[in-house]
C-alpha positions in Angstrom: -6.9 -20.8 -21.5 -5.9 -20.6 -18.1 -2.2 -19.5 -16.7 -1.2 -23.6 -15.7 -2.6 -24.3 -19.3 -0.5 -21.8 -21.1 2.7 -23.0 -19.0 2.2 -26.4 -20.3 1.3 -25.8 -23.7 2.7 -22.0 -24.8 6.5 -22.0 -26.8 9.2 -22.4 -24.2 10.7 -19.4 -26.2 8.0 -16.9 -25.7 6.8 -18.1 -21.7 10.4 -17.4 -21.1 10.6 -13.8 -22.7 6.9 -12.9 -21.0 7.9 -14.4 -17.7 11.3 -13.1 -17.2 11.4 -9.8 -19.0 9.6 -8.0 -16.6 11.3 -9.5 -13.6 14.9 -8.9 -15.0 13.7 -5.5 -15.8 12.8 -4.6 -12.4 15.8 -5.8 -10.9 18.0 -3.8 -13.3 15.8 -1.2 -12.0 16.5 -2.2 -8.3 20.0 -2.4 -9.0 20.3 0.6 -10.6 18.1 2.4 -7.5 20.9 1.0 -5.1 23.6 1.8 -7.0 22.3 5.5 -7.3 21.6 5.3 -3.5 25.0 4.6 -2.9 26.5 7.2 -5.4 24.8 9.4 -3.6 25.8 8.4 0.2 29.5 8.5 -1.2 29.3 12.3 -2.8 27.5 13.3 0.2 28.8 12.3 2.9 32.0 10.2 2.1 34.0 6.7 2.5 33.1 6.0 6.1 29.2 6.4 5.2 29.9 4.1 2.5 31.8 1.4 4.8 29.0 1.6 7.0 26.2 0.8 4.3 28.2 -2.1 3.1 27.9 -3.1 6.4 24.3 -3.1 6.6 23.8 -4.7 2.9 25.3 -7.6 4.4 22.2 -7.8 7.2 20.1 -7.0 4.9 21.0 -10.2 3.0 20.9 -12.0 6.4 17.1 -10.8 6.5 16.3 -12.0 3.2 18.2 -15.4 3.2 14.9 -16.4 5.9 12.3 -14.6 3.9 13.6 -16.8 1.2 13.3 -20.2 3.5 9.4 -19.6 3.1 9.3 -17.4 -0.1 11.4 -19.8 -2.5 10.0 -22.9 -0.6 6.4 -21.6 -1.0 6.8 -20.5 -4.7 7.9 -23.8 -6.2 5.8 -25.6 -3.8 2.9 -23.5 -5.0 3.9 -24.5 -8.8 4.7 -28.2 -8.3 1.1 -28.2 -6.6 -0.7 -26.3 -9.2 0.5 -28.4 -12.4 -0.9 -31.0 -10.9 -4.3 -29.2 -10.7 -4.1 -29.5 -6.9 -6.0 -25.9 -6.1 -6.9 -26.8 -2.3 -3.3 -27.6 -1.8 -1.7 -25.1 -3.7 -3.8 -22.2 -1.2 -3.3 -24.1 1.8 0.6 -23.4 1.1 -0.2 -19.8 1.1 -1.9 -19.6 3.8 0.8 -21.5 5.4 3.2 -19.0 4.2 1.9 -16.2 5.3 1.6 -17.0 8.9 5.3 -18.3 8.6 6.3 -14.7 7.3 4.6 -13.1 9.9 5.6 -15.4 12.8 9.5 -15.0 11.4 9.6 -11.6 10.9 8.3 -10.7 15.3 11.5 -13.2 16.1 13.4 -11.5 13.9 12.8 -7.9 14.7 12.6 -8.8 18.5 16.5 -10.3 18.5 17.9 -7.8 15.8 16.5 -4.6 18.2 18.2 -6.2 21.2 21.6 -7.5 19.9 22.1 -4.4 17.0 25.6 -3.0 18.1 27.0 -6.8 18.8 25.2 -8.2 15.1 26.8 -4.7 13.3 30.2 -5.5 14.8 30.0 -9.2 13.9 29.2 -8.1 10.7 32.6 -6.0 10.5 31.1 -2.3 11.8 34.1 0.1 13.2 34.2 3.0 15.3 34.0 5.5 12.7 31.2 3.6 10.5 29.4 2.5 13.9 27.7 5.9 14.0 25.9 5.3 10.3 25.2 1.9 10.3 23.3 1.7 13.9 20.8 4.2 12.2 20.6 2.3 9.3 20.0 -1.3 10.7 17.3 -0.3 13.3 15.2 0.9 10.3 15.5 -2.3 8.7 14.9 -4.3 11.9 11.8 -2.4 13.1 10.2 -3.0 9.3 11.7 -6.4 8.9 7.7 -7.6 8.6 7.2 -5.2 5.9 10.1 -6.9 4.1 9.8 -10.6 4.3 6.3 -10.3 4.1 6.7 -8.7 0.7 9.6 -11.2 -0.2 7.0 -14.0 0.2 4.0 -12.9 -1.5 5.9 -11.6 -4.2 7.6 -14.7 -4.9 4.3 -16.7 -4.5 2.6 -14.5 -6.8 5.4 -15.1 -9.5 5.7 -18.6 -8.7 1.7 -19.0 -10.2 3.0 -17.7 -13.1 1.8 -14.0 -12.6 5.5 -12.0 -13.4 4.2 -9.0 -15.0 1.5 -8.6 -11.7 4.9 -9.3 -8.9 6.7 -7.2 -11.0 4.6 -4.3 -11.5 4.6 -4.7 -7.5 8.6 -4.4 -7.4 8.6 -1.7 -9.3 5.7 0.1 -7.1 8.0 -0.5 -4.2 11.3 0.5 -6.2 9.5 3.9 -7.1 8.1 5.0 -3.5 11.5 4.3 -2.4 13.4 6.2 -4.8 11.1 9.2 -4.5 11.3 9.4 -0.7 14.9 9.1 -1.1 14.7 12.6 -2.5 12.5 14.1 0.1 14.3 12.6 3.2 17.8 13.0 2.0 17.9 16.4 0.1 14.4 17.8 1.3 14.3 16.6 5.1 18.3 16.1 5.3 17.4 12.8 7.5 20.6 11.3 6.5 21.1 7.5 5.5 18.2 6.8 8.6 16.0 8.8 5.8 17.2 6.5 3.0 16.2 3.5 5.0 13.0 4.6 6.0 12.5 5.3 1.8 12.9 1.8 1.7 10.5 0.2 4.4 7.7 2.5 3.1 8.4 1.3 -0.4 8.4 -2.4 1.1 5.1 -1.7 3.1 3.2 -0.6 -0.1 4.1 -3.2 -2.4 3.2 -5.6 0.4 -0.6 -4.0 0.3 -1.1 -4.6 -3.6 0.1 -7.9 -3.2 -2.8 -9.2 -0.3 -5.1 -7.4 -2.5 -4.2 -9.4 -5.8 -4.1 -12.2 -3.8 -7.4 -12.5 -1.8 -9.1 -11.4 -5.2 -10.2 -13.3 -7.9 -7.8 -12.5 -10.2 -5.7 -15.5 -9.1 -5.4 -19.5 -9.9 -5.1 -19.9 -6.4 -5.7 -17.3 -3.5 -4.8 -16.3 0.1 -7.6 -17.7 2.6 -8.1 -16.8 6.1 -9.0 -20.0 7.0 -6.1 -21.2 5.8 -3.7 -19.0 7.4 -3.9 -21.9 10.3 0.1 -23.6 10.3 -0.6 -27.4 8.9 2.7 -29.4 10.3 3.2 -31.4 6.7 2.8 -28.3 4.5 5.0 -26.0 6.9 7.5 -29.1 6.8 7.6 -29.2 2.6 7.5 -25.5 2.6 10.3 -25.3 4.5 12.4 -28.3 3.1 11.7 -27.2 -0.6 13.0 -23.8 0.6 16.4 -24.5 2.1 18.7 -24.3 -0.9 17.6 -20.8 -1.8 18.0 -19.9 1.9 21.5 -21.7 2.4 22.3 -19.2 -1.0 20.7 -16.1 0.9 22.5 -16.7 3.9 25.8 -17.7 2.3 25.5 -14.7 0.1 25.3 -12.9 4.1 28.3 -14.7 5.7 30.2 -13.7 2.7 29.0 -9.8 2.9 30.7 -10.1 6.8 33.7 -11.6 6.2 34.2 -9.8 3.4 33.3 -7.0 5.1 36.0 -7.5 8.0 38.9 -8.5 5.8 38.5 -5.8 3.8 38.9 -3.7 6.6 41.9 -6.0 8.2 44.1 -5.6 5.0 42.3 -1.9 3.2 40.9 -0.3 6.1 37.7 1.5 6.2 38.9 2.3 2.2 38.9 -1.8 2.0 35.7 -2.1 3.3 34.1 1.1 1.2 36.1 -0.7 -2.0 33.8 -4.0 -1.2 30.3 -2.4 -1.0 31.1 -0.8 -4.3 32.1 -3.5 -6.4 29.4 -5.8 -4.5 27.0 -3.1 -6.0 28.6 -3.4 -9.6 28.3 -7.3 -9.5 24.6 -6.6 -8.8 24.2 -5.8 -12.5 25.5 -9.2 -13.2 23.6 -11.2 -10.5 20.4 -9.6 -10.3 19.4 -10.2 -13.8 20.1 -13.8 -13.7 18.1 -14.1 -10.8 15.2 -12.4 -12.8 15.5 -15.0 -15.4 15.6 -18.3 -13.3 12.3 -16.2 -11.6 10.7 -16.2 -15.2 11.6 -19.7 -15.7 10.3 -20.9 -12.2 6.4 -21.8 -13.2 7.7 -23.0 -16.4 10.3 -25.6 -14.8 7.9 -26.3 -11.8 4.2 -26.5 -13.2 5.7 -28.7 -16.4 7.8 -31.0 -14.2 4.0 -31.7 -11.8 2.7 -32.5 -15.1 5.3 -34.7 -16.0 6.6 -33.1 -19.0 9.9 -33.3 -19.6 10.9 -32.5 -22.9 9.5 -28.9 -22.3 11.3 -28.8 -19.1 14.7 -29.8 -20.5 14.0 -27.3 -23.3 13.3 -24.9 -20.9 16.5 -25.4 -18.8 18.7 -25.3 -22.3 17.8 -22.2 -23.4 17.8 -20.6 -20.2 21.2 -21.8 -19.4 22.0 -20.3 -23.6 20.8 -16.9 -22.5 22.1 -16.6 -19.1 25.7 -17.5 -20.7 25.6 -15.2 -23.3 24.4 -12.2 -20.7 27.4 -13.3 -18.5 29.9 -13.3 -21.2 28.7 -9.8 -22.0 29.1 -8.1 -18.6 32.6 -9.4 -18.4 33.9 -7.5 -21.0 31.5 -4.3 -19.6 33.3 -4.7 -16.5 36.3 -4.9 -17.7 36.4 -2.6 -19.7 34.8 -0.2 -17.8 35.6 -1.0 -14.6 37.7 2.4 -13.5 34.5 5.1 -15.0 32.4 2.9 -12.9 34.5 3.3 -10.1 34.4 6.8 -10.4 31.1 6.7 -10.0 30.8 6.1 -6.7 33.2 9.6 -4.8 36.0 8.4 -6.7 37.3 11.8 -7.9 37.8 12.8 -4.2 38.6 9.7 -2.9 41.3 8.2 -5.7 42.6 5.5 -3.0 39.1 4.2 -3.2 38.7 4.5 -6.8 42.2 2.8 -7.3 41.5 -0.6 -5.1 37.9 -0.7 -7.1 39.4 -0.5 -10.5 41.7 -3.3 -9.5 39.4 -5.3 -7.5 36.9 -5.2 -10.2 38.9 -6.8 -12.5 40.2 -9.3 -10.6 36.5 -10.5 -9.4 35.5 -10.1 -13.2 37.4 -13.1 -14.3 34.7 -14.9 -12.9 31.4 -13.7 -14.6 31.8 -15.8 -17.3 30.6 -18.6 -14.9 28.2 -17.5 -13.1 25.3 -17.7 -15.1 25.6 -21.0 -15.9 25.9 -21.5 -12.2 23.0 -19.7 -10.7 20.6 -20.8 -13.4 21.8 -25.0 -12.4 21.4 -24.4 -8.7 17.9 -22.6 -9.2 16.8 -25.3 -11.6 17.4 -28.3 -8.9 15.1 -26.1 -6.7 12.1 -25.8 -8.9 11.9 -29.4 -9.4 12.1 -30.2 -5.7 16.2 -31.5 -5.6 16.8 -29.7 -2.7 19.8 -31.6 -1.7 22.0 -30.9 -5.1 20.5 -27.4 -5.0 21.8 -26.6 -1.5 25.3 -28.5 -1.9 26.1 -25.6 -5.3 24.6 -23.0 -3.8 26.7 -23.3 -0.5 30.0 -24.8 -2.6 30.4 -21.8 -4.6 29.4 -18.9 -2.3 30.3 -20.1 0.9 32.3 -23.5 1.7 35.4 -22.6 -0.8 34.6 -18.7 -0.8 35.0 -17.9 2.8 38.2 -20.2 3.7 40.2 -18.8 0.7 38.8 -15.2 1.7 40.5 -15.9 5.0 43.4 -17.4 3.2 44.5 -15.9 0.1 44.7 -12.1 1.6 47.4 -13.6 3.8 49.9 -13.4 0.4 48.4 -11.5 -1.5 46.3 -8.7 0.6 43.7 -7.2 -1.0 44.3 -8.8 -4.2 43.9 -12.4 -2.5 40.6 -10.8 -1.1 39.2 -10.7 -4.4 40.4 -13.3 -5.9 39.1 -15.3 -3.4 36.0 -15.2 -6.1 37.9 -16.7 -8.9 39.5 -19.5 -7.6 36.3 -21.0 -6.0 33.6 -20.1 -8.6 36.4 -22.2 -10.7 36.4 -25.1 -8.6 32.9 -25.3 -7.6 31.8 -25.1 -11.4 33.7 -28.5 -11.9 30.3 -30.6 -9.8 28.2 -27.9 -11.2 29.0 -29.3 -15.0 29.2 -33.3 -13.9 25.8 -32.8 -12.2 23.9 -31.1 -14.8 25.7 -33.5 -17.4 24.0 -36.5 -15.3 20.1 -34.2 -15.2 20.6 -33.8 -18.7 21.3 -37.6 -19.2 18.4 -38.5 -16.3 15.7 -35.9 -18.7 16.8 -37.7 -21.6 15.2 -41.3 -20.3 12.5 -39.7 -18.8 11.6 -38.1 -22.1 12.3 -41.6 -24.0 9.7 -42.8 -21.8 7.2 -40.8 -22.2 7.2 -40.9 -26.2 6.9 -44.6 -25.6 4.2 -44.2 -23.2 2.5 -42.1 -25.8 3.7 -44.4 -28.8 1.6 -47.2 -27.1 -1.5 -45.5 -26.2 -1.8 -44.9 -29.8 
């Protein structure tokens, strides 16, 4: 039985443990990798260090929101085309995608090496954190091809229903970096420059394995040279079918910057420090919701192509169930643990810092509860090619409520109002989150009624 066949035929149940297991477990893994990079920026060298790689996280995000415009676009492209056992396609659209990766990441290096110091000031840089983030960023810019490529094939390679093989990839790349980290921080004392090198080395490896899995015949559908060519209609669907997840990439980036400069308008460089943490701590929150609507990508994608819609709505319920359930949990972990966390991070000689990310932590917590449930409704519109309501909750909740009341609420409330800034507009964007996913529940429902009938008279 081939992977399509066993993503149209396997328990819902299982596919979804097999599929998303690994890929939530390699982000806790990336999460936790971050987090320990940070903890050990903050002990080492101290608050402005800190500021300064919240800084670069949010230009980091800016880098991946168009890695994702071709990587989420090609992915459920990929799967749409595959469960409808349209091979030829299916590799054209990696072809496609790699020459899109390549051809975005020489724009993007080129324009991020030129205009560095006026992107890390837009992005909220000071003085004092100037002199660690300009070290930082150039890293990331020079090996922005050695990211997005990785971004892209990884997703493809998941998207075909392959998790274990893209995690196994992530973790690869997750390892190098946290072993380098080691050697250029403690052993080589290159500073955070070091730590992002760690990084592009790990990307650059991972990025290897995954042209080899993919030009071998190990995979449903593989990378072709002579496909590499750009075909205007498949660079056009890739593209369109990729927009939500980059309008939530690059939302998730505006936020970071101005985030990162009103933190530093109403909490100073402290402010700005307090941000990066807790951004850090809702990692554990985000990052394995993102790993299950990856495990649940094929599933949704390749049964939708086939036209199977009781196993996609069955697929959708449950994940929905789980992510709920995991979002419920972290709230009361971050609640309840929200000041030992803090700690964490140079809090015992820093207790300003540790004080405003106790308090912001808690006040940002009060929306988890939501935010699976959210995530896994916008994700799910993408797989089955609604890019339009995709793109409209992705941007409502992370961007077109989120950054006016960030703007707004600190005004009368200071850093309180900064945070929760979160609250309020997860709150009001779940309201067309519900009554949306009420009427695709509704629209599943007649589908599924139609195909029993369909199946009722053949018989």
């Amino acid at each position: 039985m081939d992977r399509t066949e066993q993503l149209r035929t396997q328990s819902i149940s299982k596919l979804i443990f097999n599929l998303s297991a690994p890929a939530i477990f390699a982000f806790m893994v990336s999460t936790l990798n971050i987090a320990l990079d940070r903890i050990f920026i903050g002990k080492a060298v101290g608050t402005e260090a800190l500021a300064a790689v919240s800084v670069a996280m949010g230009i980091q995000l800016l880098l991946q929101a168009f890695s994702q415009i071709i990587a989420g676009g090609a992915s459920a492209a990929i799967a749409i085309e595959l469960g409808k056992n349209n091979k030829e396609k299916a590799e054209k659209m990696i072809g496609n995608a790699y020459t899109l990766s390549i051809i975005m990441s020489i724009i993007l290096t080129v324009l991020g090496c030129i205009f560095l110091k006026p992107i890390l000031t837009l992005y909220g840089a000071t003085d004092e954190s100037m002199q660690y983030a300009m070290p930082y960023t150039l890293v990331m810019f020079i090996a922005t091809m050695f990211f997005i490529n990785n971004q892209v094939l990884n997703n493809i390679i998941r998207g075909m229903g392959y998790s274990k093989k893209a995690t196994y990839n992530f973790l690869t790349s997750i390892g190098i970096h946290a072993m380098l980290d080691i050697v250029f921080l403690f052993g080589l004392h290159l500073g955070i420059k070091g730590a992002a090198m760690a990084c592009s080395i790990g990307y650059l490896v991972s990025n290897i394995i995954a042209i080899r899995f993919l030009t071998s015949n190990k995979t449903v559908a593989k990378l072709h040279r002579s496909y590499m060519r750009i075909d205007k209609s498949i660079a056009k669907t890739i593209i369109s079918v990729g927009v939500p997840a980059f309008i939530m990439q690059i939302t998730i980036s505006i936020i970071s910057m101005v985030f990162n400069r009103v933190s530093n308008q109403y909490g100073g460089s402290i402010g700005q420090a307090s941000y990066g943490v807790i951004y850090t701590l809702l990692m554990m929150v985000y990052m394995p919701i993102i790993g299950l609507s990856q495990g649940i990508q094929s599933i949704v994608g390749v049964n939708f192509g086939a036209k199977q819609n009781k196993r996609v709505k069955e697929t959708l319920i449950k994940s929905l169930k789980y992510a709920t359930v995991f979002s419920l949990v972290m709230f009361g972990f971050m609640e309840i643990f929200s000041h030992s966390l803090a700690l964490l991070f140079g809090g015992a000689q820093d207790v300003a810092l540790v004080n405003m990310t106790t308090n912001g932590m808690r006040v940002i917590g009060l929306s988890i509860p939501f935010v699976g449930f959210q995530m896994i409704s916008a994700r799910y519109f993408q797989f089955i090619g609604k890019s339009k309501q995709s793109g409209i909750l992705s941007g409502l909740r992370q961007c077109i409520l989120l950054v006016p009341l960030a703007v707004i609420l600190p005004i009368f409330f200071g850093m309180t109002g900064v945070f929760g800034s979160f609250v309020v507009s997860d709150l009001l964007s779940l309201i067309l989150t519900v009554f949306w996913m009420l009427k695709e529940f509704r629209n599943l429902d007649i589908q599924i009624d139609q195909e029993e009938l369909g199946l009722a008279q053949a018989q």
